[in-house]
N, C-alpha and C positions, 0 to 999 in steps of 0.2 A: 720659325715663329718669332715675333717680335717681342725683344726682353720685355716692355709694357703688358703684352697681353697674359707671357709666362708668371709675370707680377701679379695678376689678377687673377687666374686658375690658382695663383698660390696662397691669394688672401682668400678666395671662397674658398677652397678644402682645408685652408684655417678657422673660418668661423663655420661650417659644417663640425670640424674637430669638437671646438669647442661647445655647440648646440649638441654633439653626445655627452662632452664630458660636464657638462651644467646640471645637477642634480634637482627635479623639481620638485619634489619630494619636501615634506613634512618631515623637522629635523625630531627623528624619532629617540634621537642619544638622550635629550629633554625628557627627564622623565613626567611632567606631566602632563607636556605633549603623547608622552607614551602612551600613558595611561586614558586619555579622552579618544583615540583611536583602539586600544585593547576594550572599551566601554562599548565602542560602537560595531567590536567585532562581536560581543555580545549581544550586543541588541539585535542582529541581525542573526543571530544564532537561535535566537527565539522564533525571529519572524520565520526563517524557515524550515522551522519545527511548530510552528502556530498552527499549521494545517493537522496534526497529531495531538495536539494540545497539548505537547510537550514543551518545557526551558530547555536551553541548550545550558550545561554543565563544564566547568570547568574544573579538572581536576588533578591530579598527581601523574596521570599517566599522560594527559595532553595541553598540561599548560608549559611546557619547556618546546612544543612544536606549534604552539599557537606563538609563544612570543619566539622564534625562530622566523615560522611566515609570516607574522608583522613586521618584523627588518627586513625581511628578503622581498615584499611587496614593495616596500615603500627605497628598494636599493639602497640603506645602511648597512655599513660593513658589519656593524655588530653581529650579524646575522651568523658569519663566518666563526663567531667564537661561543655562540650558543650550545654549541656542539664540539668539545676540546678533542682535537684528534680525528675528526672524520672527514677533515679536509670538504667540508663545503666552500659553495661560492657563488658569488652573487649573479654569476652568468651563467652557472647551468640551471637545467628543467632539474623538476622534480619529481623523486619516484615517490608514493607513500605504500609502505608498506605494513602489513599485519592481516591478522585474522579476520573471518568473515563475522560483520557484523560491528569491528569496533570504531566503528565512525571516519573510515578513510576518506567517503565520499562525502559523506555529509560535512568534513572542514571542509573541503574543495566548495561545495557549494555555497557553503556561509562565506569564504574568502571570496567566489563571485559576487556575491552579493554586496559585501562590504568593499569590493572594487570596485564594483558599477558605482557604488553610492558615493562614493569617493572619486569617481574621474578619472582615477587611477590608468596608467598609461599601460601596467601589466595587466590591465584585467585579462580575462579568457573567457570561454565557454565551456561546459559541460558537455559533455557527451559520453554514451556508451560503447562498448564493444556491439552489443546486439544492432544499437541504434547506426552505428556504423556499417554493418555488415547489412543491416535493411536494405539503407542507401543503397549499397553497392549494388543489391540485389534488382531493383529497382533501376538504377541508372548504369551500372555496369563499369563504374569508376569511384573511385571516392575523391573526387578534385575538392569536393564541399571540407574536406576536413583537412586538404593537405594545400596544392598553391591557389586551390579557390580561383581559378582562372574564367571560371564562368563569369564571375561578379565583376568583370573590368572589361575593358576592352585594349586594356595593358599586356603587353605581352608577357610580364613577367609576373602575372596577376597579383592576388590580394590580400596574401595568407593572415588569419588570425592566430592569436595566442589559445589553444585549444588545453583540454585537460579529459585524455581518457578513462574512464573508471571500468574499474571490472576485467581489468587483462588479466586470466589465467582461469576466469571463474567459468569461461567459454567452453563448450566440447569440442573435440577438434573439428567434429563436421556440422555446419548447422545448416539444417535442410537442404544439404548437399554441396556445401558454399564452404569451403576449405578455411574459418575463421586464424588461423593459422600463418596461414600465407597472407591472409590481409593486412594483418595485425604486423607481420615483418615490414609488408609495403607501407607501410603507414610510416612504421620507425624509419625507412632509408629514407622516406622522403622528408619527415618531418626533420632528420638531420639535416638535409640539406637545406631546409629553409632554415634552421638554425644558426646555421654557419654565414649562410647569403645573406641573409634578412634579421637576424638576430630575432626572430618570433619562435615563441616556446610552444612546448608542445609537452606539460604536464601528465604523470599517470597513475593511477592508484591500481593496487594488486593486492591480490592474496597470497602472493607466489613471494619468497625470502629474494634479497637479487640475486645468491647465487642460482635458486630453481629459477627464475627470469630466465638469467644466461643461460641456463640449460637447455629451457626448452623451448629457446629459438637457435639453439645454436648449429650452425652449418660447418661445413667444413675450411671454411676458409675466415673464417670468424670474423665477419664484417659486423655483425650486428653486436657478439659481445663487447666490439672496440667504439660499439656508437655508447653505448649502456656507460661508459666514461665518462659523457658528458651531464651525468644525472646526480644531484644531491638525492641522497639515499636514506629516505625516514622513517624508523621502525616507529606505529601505531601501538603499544599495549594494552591491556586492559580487557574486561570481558565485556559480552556483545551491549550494547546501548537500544536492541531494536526490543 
């Protein structure tokens, strides 16, 4: 190949470089830049509590993981030190963990919402284990929630940034559909779009990570070494509903 053209594959995988490492993001270190985006994650914590006629609360047990996903959304490192010692990081998914009832899903869905409202390039969708396991039932694949290769006519389809709720709350058989096995398929592949495609694949539980790992774990422990890639965030508190 001719040194000219090598020049030029070297300057486009240079400004591709750079179009990752360009932060487009709202300098959230500013605190009151912080605080008119922690406002609006409130405000949207109402709206989707307005159908209950409930405010959404901020309080001792979820304002140190509300201001955690505020950095971690908007890619500031700070995010990393909101939590001394648990080794998070700005490129892994996220597990939220805790009991049933104390608002795992309901941040998830107030973070979409103040995603969406915001443009935000991490946003995701919501989704269930049941709601997943419908699909499947129905179409006999979950492509909608893993490379989404229907929505393109790309070969390497379309994957979105997803966030499932409710993994562990499942019985193992639902109406004879092994939810079990699903829920693995889901993990290997959503890895692998994580890795390819850098698209996250969020999940809230009731299960500690160590019961996670347990009760998907095989014999050759492919899945407890994917559960690596996950910032790990205990919910406390009593139930909200």
């Amino acid at each position: 190949m001719e040194p000219r053209k090598l020049s030029l594959i070297i300057e486009t995988i240079k400004k591709e470089y750079s179009e990752i490492m360009t932060n487009p993001f709202d300098d959230l270190s500013n605190e009151e830049v912080y605080h008119q985006h922690a406002d609006l994650v409130c405000a949207c914590g109402h709206l989707v509590l307005a159908k209950e006629r409930k405010q959404f609360v901020v309080d001792k047990y979820n304002k140190d993981i509300l201001r955690f996903l505020l950095y971690y959304f908007n890619n500031n490192p700070e995010a990393e030190n909101v939590f001394p010692g648990k080794g998070h990081k700005l490129h892994k998914n996220l597990m939220v963990c805790g009991e049933v009832g104390v608002g795992k899903t309901l941040i998830m869905e107030i973070f979409a919402e103040y995603l969406k409202k915001t443009r935000n390039p991490n946003s995701f969708i919501n989704i269930s284990v049941t709601e997943m396991i419908n699909y499947y039932k129905v179409h006999n694949h979950l492509d909608k929630y893993t490379y989404n290769e229907n929505s393109t006519n790309k070969i390497e389809g379309a994957p979105l940034n997803v966030c499932l709720n409710d993994v562990g709350l499942q019985t193992h058989l639902h109406f004879g559909t092994d939810t079990k096995v699903l829920v693995a398929d889901f993990f290997h592949a959503r890895n692998e779009i994580w890795m390819q495609y850098g698209m996250y694949a969020h999940i809230t539980t009731n299960l500690t990570a160590t019961e996670i790992k347990e009760y998907f774990h095989d014999e050759h422990g492919r899945l407890e070494d994917r559960f690596k890639t996950y910032n790990v965030i205990h919910l406390k508190g009593k139930s909200r509903r």
